[in-house]
C-alpha positions in Angstrom: 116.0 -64.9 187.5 117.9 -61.2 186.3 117.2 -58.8 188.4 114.4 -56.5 186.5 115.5 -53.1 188.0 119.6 -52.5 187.1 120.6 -49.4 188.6 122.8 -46.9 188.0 121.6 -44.6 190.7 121.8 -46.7 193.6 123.4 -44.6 196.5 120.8 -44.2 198.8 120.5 -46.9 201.9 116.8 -47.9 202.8 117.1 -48.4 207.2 115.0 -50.5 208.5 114.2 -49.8 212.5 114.9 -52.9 213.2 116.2 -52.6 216.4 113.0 -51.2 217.8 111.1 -54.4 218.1 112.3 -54.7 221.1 110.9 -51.1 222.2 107.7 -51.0 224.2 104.5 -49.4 222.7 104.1 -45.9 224.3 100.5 -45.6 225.4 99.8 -42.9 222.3 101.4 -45.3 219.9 98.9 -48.3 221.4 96.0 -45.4 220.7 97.5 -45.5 217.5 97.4 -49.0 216.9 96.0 -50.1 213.0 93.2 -52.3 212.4 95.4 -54.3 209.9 97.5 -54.6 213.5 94.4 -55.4 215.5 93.4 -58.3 212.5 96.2 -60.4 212.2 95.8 -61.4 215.7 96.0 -65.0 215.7 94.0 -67.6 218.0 95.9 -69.0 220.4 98.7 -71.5 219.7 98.1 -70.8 216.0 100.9 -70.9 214.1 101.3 -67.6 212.4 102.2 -67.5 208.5 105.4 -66.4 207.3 106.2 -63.2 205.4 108.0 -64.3 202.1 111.7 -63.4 201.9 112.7 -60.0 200.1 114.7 -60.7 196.7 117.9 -59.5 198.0 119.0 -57.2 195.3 115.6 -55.3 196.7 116.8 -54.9 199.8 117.9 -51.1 200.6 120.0 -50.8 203.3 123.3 -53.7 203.6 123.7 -53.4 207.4 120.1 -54.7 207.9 120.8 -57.9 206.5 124.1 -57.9 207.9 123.6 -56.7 211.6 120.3 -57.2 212.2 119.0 -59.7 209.5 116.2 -59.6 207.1 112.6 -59.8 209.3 108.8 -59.3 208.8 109.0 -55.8 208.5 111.6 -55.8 206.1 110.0 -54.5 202.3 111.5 -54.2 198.9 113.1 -50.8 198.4 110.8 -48.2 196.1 114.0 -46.6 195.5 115.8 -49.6 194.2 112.6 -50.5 191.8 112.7 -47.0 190.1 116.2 -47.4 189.6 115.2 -49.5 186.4 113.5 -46.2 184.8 117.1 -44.9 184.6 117.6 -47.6 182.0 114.3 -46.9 180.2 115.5 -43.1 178.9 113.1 -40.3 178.6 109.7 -41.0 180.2 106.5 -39.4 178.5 105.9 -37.7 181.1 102.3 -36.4 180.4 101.1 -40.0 179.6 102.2 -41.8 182.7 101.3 -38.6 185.7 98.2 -39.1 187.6 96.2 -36.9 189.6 97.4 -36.3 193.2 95.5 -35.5 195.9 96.2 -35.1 199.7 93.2 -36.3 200.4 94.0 -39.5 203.1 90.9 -42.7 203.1 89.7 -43.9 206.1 90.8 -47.4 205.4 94.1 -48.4 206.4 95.4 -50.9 204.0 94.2 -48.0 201.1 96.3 -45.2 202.7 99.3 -47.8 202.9 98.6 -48.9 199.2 97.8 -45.4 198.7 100.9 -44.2 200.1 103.1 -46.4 198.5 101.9 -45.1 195.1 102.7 -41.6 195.9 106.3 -42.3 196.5 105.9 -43.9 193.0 104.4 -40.4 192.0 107.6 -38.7 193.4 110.1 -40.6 191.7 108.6 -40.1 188.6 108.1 -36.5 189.3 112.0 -36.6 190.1 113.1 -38.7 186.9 111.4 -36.5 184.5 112.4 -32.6 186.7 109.1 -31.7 187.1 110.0 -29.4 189.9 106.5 -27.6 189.6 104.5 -31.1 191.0 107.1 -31.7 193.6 104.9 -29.8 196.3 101.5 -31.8 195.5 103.1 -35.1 196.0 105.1 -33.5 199.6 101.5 -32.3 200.8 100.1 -35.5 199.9 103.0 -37.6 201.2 102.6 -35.7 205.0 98.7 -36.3 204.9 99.1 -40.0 204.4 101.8 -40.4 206.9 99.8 -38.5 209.3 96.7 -41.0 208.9 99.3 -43.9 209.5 100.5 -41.9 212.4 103.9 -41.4 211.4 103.5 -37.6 210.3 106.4 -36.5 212.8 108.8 -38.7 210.9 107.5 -37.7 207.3 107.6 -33.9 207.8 111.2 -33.0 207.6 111.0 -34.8 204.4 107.7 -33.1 203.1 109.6 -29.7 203.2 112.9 -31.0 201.8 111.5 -32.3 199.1 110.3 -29.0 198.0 113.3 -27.3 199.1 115.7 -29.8 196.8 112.7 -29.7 193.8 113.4 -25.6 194.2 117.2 -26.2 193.6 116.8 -28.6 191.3 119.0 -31.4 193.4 117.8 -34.7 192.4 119.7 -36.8 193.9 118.3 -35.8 197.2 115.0 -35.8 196.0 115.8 -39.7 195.5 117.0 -39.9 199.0 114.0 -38.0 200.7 111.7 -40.2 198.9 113.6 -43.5 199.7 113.7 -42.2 203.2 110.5 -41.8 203.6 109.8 -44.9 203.0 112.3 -45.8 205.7 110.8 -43.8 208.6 107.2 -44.9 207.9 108.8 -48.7 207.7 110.4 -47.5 211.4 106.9 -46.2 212.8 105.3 -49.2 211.9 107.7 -51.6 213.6 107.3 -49.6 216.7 103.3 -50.1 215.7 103.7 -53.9 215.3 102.5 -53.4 211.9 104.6 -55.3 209.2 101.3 -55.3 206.8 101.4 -51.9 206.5 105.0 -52.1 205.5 104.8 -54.4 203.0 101.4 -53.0 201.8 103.2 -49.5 201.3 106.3 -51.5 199.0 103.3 -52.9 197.0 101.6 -49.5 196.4 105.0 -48.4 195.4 106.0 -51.2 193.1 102.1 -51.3 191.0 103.0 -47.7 190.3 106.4 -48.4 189.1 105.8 -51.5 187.3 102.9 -49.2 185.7 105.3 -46.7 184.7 107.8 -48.8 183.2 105.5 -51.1 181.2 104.0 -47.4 179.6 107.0 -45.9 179.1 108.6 -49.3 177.2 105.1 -49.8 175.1 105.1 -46.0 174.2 108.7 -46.4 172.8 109.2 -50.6 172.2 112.5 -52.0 172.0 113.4 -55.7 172.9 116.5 -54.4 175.1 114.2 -51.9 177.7 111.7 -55.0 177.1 114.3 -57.2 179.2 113.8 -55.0 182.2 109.9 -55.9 183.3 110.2 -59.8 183.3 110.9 -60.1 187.2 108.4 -63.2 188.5 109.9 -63.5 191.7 108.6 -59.9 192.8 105.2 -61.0 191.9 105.3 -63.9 193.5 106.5 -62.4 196.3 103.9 -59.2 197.0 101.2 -62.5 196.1 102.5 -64.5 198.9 102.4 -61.3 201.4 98.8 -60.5 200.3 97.9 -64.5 201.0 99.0 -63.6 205.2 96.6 -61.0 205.4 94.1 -61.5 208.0 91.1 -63.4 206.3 88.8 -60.3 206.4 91.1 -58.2 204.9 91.7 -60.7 202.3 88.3 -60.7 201.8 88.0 -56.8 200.5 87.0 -56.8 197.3 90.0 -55.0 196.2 92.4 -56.8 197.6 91.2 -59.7 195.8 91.3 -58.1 192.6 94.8 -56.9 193.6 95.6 -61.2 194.2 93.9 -62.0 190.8 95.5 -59.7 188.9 98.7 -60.0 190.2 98.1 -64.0 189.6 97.2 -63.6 185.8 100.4 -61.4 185.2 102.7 -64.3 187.0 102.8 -66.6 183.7 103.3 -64.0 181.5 106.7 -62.7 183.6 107.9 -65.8 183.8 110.6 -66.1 181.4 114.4 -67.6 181.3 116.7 -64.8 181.9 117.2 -62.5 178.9 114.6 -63.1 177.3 113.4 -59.8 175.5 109.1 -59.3 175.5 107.2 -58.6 172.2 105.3 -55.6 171.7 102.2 -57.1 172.4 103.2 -58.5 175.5 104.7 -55.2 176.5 100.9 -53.8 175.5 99.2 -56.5 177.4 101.2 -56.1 180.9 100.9 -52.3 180.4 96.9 -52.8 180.3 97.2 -55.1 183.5 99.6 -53.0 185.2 97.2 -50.0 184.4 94.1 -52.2 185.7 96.4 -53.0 189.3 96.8 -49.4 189.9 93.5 -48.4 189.3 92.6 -50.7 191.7 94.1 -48.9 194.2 93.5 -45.2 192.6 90.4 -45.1 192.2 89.2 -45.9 195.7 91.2 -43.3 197.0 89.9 -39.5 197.3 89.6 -37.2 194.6 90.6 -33.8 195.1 
């Protein structure tokens, strides 16, 4: 399959602490440890499922392939999947922004999903310079984090984000937000926790895959059309949400996140090049809007 995201912006690297799986847990960071972590315990001499494998033009940093090799913890880069919205021209703005709150749930998999999804918020923020809504989504951005435990990695970036918004340098807004990403990614392989990782990439891409569906239906052309059939993403974030533990799979919204995710599959499936009507572009911008919302709406309202 093409590649659904071209970029023309791609300069930042995504790091992925690889390296630290060979760290011991500090006795804080054991404290620390998720229930998503505690869950995918397996009985013993059960044979653990495997994670799918990252498309590799996805993947944000080169040297983790190359020195240390793609692993579990390994997620699709936000950064690179907002690349595409380069190629989409002017975004209307006021139809795609959603509230943000700073307000963190209680549930784990939601703040990942949750946090994902504000990244998403940020890049948008950044593609359209909307410096004034840069501080919202840094508050918001270092409240989550904290919940996951990894607000001493996030804060730096919280304040340069409003810093760089202030001067108007985009292109390090991109990087803050595609690091933060990273350092959370880094915190969590220190945690054990390669669901949250991958949960946060899926927040992240339901927000941009929202975005670009809305932004192509609001202003239809076949050639930005060519940009949203990518079933191999799908297929992957399905696969991850199938090696769940069974009672997270069993939350009600992560099975509507696995059914909806399923139903948009035949739809992306297309030969290469193939450009979408406008009614299919209207019909994966309702389901795209109907797989955010089940993540946004169960999280708190300001």
């Amino acid at each position: 399959m093409r590649p659904p995201f071209p970029s023309t912006l791609a300069r930042v690297t995504l790091a992925v602490c690889a390296i630290a799986l060979a760290l011991p847990l500090s006795a804080q960071q054991k404290g620390a440890k998720s229930e998503v972590a505690k869950n995918t315990k397996e009985a013993p001499g059960a044979e653990k499922p495997e994670k799918a494998k990252v498309p590799e033009d996805l993947i944000g940093n080169e040297h983790v392939r190359e020195e240390f090799g793609v692993n579990e913890f390994t997620t699709p880069s936000i950064r690179k999947i907002f690349d595409s919205l380069d190629a989409l021209g002017t975004l209307p703005y006021d139809q795609l922004k959603r509230p943000i709150s700073d307000k963190a749930p209680s549930d784990r998999v939601l703040i990942a999903l949750g946090l994902g999804t504000l990244i998403g918020d940020g890049f948008l923020i950044v593609q359209s310079e909307k410096i004034e809504e840069m501080e919202n989504v840094g508050h918001a951005l270092l409240k989550y984090a904290k919940a996951l435990g990894a607000g001493m990695r996030i804060n730096k970036h919280s304040q340069s984000l409003l810093e760089n918004a202030l001067k108007g340098d985009w292109d390090k807004l991109r990087a803050e937000l595609a690091s933060t990403q990273a350092d959370v990614e880094g915190e969590m392989v220190l945690l054990r926790d390669s669901d949250v990782a991958h949960l946060i990439a899926l927040g992240g891409w339901l927000r941009a895959f929202e975005i670009a569906t809305g932004a192509v239906a609001a202003n239809y052309s076949e050639e930005k059309s060519r940009a949203l059939g990518r079933s191999d993403v799908v297929e992957y974030f399905l696969t991850n949400l199938e090696t769940l533990h069974p009672e997270v799979q069993k939350q009600p919204y992560i099975q509507d996140l696995h059914d909806g995710l399923e139903a948009m599959l035949p739809i992306l499936d297309v030969p290469e090049g193939r450009a979408f009507t406008k009614e299919e572009v209207n019909d994966l911008r309702d389901k795209a809007q109907l797989l955010e919302m089940v993540v946004r709406e169960r999280l708190p309202k300001k």
